[in-house]
N, C-alpha and C positions, 0 to 999 in steps of 0.2 A: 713764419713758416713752421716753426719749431713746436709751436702753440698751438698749430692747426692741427699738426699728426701729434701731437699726444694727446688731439681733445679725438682723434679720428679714433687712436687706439685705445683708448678709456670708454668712446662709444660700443665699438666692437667687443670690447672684454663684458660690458655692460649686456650686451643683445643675446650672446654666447652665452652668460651664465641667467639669462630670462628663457632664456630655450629649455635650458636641460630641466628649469623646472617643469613644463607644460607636460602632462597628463590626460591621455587620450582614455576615452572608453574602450575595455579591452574588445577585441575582434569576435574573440569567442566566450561570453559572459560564464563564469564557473557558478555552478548553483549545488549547496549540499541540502541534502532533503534528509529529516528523519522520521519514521513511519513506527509508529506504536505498531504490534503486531505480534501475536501469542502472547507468551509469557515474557516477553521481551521489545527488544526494536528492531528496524533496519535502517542501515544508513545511508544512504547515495552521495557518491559525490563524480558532477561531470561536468564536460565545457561544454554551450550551446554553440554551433558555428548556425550563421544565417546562410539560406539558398541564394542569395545575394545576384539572381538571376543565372547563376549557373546549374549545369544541366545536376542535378544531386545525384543520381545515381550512372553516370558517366564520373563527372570530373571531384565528386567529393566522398563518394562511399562505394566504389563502382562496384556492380556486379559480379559474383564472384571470387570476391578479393574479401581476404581480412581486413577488419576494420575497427578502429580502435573504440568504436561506440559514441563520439563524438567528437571532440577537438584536443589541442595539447596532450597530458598527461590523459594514460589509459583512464578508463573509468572504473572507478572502484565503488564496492558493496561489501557491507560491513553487517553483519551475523550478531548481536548480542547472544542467542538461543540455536542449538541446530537448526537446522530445516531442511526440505526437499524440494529439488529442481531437477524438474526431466527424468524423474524417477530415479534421482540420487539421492540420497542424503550427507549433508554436508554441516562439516561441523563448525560450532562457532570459528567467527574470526574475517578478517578481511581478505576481499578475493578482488582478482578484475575480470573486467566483463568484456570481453569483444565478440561481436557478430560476424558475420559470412550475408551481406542481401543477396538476394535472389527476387525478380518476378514474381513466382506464386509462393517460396517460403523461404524463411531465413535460419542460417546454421547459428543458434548460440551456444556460446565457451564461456566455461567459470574456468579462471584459470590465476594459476599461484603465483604472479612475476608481477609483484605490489612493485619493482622498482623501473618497471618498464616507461620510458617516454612513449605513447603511443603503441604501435603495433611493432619498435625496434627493444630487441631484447628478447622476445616473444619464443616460447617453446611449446613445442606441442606436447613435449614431455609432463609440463607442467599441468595440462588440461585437469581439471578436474572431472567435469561431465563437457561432454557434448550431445546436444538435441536440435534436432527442426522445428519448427512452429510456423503454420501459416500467415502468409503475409495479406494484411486484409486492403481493398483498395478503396482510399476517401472518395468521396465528391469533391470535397474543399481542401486547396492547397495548405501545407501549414511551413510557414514562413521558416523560422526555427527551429529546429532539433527540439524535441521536449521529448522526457520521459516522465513516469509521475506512476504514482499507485493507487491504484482502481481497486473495486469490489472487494474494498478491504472486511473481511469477517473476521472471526476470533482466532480460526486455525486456516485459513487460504487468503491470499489476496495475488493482485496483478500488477506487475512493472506492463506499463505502459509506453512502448517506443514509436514515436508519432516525429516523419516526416516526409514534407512534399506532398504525395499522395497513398502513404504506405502507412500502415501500422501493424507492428506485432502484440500481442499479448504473452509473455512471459509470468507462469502457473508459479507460485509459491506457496508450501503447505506445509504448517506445523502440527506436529504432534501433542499436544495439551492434555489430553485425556488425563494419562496417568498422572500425572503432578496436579492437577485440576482435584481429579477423584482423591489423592491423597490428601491432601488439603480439608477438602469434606469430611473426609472419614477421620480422621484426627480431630478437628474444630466440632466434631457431633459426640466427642467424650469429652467436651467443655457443659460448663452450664448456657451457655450464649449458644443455642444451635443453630449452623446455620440455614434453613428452613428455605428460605427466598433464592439463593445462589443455589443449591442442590436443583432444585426445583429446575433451575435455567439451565443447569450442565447436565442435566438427566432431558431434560426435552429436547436442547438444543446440540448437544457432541453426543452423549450415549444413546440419544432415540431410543432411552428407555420410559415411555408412557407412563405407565405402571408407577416407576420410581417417582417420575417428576409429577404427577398426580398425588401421590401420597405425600411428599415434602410441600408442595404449594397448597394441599388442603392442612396440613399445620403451621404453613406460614399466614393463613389466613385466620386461622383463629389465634394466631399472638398479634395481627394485626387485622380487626375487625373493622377499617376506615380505610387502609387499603386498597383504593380503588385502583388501582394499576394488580396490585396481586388478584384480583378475582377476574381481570378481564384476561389475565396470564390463565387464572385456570380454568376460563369458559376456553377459550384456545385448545388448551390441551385434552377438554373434553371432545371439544369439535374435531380432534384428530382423532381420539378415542372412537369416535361414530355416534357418542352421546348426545346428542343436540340436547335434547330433553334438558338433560344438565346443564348443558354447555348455555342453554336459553337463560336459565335460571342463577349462574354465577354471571351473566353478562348484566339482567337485569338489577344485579345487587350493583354490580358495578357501576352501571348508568346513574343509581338513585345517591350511591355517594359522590362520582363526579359532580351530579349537578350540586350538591351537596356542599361539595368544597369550590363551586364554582371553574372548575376545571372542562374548557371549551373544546379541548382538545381528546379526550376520554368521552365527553358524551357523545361527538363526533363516530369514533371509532366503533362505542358499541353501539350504537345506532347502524353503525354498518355490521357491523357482526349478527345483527339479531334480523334484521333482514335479508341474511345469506342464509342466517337458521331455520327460518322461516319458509325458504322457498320451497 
């Protein structure tokens, strides 16, 4: 008998400490994202909770109500570089993010309480900006919480908040220019000028023609094979209203693509010179 309950409670001590190791998948998966963007990055870090058949905007983000952006700890956004949101600008450093849903738009809050569990703790003191942004409506349900960042360009891109049948877009835009242009204008009293890059930041952030014309016509003659730089400056003629030109740096470009076997380039001015054409 003696034999029996010590092998019963050597089982149970056995089964007990096989428990405590088991290891479930967490309920609301945490995902950190980091997004190249300006002269810097950003950093996302949130829990995914699933619609797990409940109503999402009744019983898990409900209308009206702050809401901590997705599950456990607040969600946080992290700045390497200034930026601007909601016609703020906000300086490096980490913030959290909570929302307000609504129906047709939703209230976002960058706001300074990095120690917050969720929406407790929470000041409005702390807000840094608050804005609306329209709420747009799917077709297709989406299982998950997901955010992610869209239309990423070199000085704007988009936090994307996608769930159930709702999504926001959230505008983020940096200022590059000046530290851009400085950069240039310092690197152009080297012997190494930089010809190709001036070119892209005068066409593409200062919209100045002009400038980005005159560096892309000297980045092509330090680089006369260059098939990517002549189809950059048939581009910027065809903004110019040059076609004339713009036909004729396309065509150079087409004869080195094919030139260097590049499928991809003869593709493209073949379409360029058939818009110049029309």
């Amino acid at each position: 008998m003696k034999k029996l309950l010590f092998c019963c409670i050597i089982g149970c001590m056995f089964i007990n400490s096989t428990s405590a190791q088991v290891n479930l998948p967490a309920a609301s998966p945490t995902q950190t994202i980091k997004q190249d963007f300006g002269m810097g990055s950003i950093g996302l870090t949130y829990s995914r909770p699933g619609a797990k058949g409940r109503n999402v905007f009744l019983d898990l983000a409900p209308y009206g109500k702050i809401w901590r952006t997705g599950a456990n700890a607040a969600t946080k956004l992290t700045f390497t570089d200034p930026v601007e949101i909601g016609g703020k600008k906000i300086d490096s450093g980490t913030y959290v993010l909570y929302t307000i849903p609504n129906e047709e738009s939703w209230e976002v809050i960058i706001n300074k309480g990095l120690k917050n569990w969720g929406i407790d703790g929470y000041k409005e003191t702390e807000d840094v900006v608050r804005f609306k942004v329209p709420a747009i409506k799917l077709k297709t349900k989406v299982e998950t919480f997901t955010m992610q960042f869209a239309n990423v360009k070199g000085d704007s891109c988009e936090l994307l908040l996608t769930w159930d049948k709702k999504e926001i877009a959230i505008t983020i835009t940096a200022d590059i220019n000046d530290k851009v242009k400085a950069q240039i204008e310092a690197a152009m009293l080297t012997d190494k000028k930089p010809y190709w890059q001036a070119a892209q930041f005068y066409f593409e952030y200062e919209k100045n023609l002009s400038k980005a014309l005159e560096n892309i016509s000297k980045a092509t003659e330090e680089n006369p094979k260059a098939y990517y730089m002549f189809l950059y400056k048939a581009r910027i003629q065809k903004e110019m209203g040059n076609k004339v030109a713009a036909l004729e740096s396309s065509k150079a470009s087409l004869f080195l693509a094919k030139e260097a076997k590049n499928d991809d380039y003869v593709r493209m001015n073949e379409k360029l010179q058939k818009e110049l054409m029309k």
